[in-house]
Backbone as CSV, one residue per row, in Angstrom:
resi,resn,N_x,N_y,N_z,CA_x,CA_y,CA_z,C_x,C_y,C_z
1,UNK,90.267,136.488,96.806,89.604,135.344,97.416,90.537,134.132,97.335
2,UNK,90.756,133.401,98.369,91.779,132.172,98.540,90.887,131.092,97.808
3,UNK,91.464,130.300,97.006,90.909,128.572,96.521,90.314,128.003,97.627
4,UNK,89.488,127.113,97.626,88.523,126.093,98.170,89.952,125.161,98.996
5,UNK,90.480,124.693,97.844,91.931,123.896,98.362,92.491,124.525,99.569
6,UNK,92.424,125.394,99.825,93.789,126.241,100.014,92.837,125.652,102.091
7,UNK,91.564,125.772,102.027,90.828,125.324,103.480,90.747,124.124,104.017
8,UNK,91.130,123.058,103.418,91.295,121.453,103.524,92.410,121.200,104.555
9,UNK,92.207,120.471,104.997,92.625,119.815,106.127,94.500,119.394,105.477
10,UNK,95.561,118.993,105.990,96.775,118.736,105.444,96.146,116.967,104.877
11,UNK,95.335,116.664,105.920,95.158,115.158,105.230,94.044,115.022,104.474
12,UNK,93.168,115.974,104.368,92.442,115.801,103.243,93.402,116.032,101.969
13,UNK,94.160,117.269,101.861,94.580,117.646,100.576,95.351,116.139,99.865
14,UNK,95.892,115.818,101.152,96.613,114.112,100.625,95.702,113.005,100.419
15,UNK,94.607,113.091,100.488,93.488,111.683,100.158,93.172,112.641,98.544
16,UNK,93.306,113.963,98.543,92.277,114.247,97.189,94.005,113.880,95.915
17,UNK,95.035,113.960,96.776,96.083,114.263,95.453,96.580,112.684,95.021
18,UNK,95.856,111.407,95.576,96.786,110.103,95.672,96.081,109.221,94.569
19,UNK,96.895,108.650,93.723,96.106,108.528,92.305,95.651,107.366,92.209
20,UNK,94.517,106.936,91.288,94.202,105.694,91.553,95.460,104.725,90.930
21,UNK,94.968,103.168,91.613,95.900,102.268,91.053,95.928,102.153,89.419
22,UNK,97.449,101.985,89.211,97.570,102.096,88.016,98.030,100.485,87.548
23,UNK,97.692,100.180,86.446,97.758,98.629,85.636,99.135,97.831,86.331
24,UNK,100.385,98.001,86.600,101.201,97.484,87.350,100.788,97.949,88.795
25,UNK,100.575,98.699,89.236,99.854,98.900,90.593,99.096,97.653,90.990
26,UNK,98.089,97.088,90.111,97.184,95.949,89.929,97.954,94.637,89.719
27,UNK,98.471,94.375,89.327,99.266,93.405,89.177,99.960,93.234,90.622
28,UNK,100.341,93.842,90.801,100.910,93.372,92.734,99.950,93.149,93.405
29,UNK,98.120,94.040,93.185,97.864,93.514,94.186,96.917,92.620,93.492
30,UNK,97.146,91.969,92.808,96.474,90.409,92.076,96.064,89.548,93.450
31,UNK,96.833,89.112,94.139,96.295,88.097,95.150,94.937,88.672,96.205
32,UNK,95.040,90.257,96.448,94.027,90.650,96.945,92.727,90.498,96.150
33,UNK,92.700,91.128,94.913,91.586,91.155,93.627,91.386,89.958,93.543
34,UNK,92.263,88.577,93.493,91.519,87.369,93.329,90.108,87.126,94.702
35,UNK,90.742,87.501,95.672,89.886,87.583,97.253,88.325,87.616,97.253
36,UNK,88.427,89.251,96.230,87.887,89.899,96.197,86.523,89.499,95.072
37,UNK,86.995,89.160,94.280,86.102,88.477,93.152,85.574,87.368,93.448
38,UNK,86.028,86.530,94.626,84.795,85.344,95.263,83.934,86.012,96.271
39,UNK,83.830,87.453,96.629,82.532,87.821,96.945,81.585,88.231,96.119
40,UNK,80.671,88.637,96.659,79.274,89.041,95.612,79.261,90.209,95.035
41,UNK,80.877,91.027,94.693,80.499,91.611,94.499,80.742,92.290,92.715
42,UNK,80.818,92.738,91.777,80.828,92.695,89.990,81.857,94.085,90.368
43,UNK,82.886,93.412,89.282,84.453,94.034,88.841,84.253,94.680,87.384
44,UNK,83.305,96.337,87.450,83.100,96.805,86.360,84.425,97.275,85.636
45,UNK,85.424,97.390,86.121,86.870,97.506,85.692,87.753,97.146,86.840
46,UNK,89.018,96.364,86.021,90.233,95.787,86.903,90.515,96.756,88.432
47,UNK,90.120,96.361,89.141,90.158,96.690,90.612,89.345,97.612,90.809
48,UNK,88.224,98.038,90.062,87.165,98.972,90.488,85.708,98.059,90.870
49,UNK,85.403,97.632,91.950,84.628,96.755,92.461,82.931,97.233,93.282
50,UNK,81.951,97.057,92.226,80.459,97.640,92.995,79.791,96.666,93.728
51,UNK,78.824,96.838,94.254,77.753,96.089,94.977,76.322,96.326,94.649
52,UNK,75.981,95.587,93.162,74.903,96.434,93.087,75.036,97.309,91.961
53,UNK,74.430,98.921,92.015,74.769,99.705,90.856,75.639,100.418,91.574
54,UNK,75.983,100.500,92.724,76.856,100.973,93.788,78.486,101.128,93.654
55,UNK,79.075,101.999,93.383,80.710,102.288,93.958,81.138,101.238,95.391
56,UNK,81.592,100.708,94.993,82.109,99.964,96.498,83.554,99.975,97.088
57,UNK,84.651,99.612,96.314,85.820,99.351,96.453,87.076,99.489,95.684
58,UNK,87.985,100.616,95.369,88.900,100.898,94.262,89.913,101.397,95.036
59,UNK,91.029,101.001,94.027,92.678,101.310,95.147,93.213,102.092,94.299
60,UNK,94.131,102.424,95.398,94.897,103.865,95.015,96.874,103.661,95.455
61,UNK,97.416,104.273,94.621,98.535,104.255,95.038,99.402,105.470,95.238
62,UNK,100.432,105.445,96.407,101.064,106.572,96.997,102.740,105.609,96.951
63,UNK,103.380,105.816,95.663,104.598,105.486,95.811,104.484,103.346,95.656
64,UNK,105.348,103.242,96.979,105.292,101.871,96.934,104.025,101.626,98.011
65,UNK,103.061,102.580,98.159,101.974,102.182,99.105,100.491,102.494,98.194
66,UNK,99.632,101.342,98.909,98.418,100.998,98.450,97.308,101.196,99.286
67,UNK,96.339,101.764,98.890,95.047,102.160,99.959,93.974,101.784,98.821
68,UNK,92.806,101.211,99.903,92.049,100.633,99.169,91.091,101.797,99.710
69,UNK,90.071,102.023,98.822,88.530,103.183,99.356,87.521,101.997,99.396
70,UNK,86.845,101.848,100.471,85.824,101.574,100.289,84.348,101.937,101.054
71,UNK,83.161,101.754,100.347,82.454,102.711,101.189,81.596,101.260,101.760
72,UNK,81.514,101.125,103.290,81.405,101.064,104.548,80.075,100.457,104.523
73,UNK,79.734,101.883,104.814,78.239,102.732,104.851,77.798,103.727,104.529
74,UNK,77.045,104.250,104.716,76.372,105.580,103.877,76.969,106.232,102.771
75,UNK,77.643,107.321,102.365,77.694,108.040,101.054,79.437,107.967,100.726
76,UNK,79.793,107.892,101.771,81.438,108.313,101.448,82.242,106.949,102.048
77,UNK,83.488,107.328,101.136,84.457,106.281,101.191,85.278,106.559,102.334
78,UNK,85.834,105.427,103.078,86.971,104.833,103.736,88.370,104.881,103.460
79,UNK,89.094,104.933,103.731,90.054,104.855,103.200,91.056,104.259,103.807
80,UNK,91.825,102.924,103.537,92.316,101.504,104.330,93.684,101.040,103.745
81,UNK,94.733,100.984,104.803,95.906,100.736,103.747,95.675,98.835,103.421
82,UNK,96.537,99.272,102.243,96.460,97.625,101.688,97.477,97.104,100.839
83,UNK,98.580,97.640,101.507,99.838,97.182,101.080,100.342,95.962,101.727
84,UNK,100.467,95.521,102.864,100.656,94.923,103.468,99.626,93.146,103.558
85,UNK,100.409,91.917,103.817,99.442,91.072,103.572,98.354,90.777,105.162
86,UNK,98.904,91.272,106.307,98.322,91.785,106.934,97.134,92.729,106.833
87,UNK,97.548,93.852,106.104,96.614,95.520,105.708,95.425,94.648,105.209
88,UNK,95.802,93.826,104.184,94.666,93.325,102.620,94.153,92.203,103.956
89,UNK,94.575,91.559,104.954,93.388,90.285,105.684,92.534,91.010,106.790
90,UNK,93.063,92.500,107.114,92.100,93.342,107.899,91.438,94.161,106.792
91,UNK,91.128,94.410,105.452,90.397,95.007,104.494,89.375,93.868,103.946
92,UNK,89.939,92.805,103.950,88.826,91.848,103.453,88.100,91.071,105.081
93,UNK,88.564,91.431,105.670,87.000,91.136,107.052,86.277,92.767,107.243
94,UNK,86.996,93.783,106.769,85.930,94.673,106.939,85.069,94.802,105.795
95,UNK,85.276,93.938,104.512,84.580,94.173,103.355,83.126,92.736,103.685
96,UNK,84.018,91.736,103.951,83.175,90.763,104.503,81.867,91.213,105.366
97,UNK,82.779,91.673,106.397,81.104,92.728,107.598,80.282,93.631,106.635
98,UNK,80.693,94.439,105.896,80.000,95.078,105.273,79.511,94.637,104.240
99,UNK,79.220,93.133,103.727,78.272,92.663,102.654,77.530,91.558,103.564
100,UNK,77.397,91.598,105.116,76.427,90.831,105.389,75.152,91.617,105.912
């Protein structure tokens, strides 16, 4: 019998293998996380951000690149690059739409 893995998409297997941000990971993206903490929403750990009792918003890093997850709507996460200071001013108007 083949692994579960082994049926995933080439870009799923790359969203499940990309690790979260790590403590210098966070530190670069400080100017985004400041953004982020004048919305409504509670920073139960350094860049892990809920709405509520809710999962909302946590980044991940791939090398010198940054993707933020966040969930939208309904059950599952997004997944948004946010390396760029561009990437992070189109992640914070889609975080904006999604807390009104």
């Amino acid at each position: 019998m083949l692994p579960p893995f082994l049926f995933l998409t080439r870009c799923e297997r790359f969203l499940l293998a990309m690790k979260h941000a790590s403590s210098t990971a966070l530190d670069r993206l400080e100017p985004i996380l400041r953004e982020l903490r004048k919305r409504p929403l509670k920073e139960k750990s350094r860049g892990a951000f809920y709405c509520g009792s809710r999962a909302f918003l946590h980044f991940h890093e791939d090398g010198d690149q940054f993707f933020a997850d966040v969930r939208l709507k309904g059950d599952d996460f997004d997944r948004y690059p946010a390396t760029t200071k561009v990437e992070q001013a189109a992640l914070l108007k889609k975080v904006d739409a999604a807390l009104k």
